[in-house]
Steps between C-alpha positions, in 0.01 A plus 500: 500500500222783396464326196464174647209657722352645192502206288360294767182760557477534159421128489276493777316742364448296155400178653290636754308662206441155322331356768288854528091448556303552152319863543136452353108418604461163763169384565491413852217297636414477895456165593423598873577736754488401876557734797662278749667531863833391673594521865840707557691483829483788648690465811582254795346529815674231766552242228134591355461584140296785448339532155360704211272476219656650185255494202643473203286449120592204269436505166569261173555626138479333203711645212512282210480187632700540776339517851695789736413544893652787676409667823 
């Protein structure tokens, strides 16, 4: 059974290697950044939504050719 375990981390460990991110210089490119807002429900007041602005900043990346957006 221990062996089993070990065998089966052991090749877990391998694969998950293979399919590791190459280490190395990216040139990222912004494409934009936005600061933007969304309304939150805070709480319920007799069936009435109260709200808040949360801000958040959105911004795109281009790293070789391919076009990222994150928050």
């Amino acid at each position: 059974m221990r062996r089993r375990v070990l065998l089966a981390l052991l090749l877990v460990g391998l694969s998950a290697s293979s399919f590791a991110v190459e280490s190395g210089p990216l040139t990222l490119t912004i494409v934009r950044a936005e600061q933007r807002t969304r309304d939150r429900v805070v709480l319920y007041l007799v069936n009435t939504p109260i709200y808040q602005e949360d801000s958040y900043f959105e911004v795109a990346v281009r790293a070789d050719g391919l076009l990222v957006v994150g928050e």
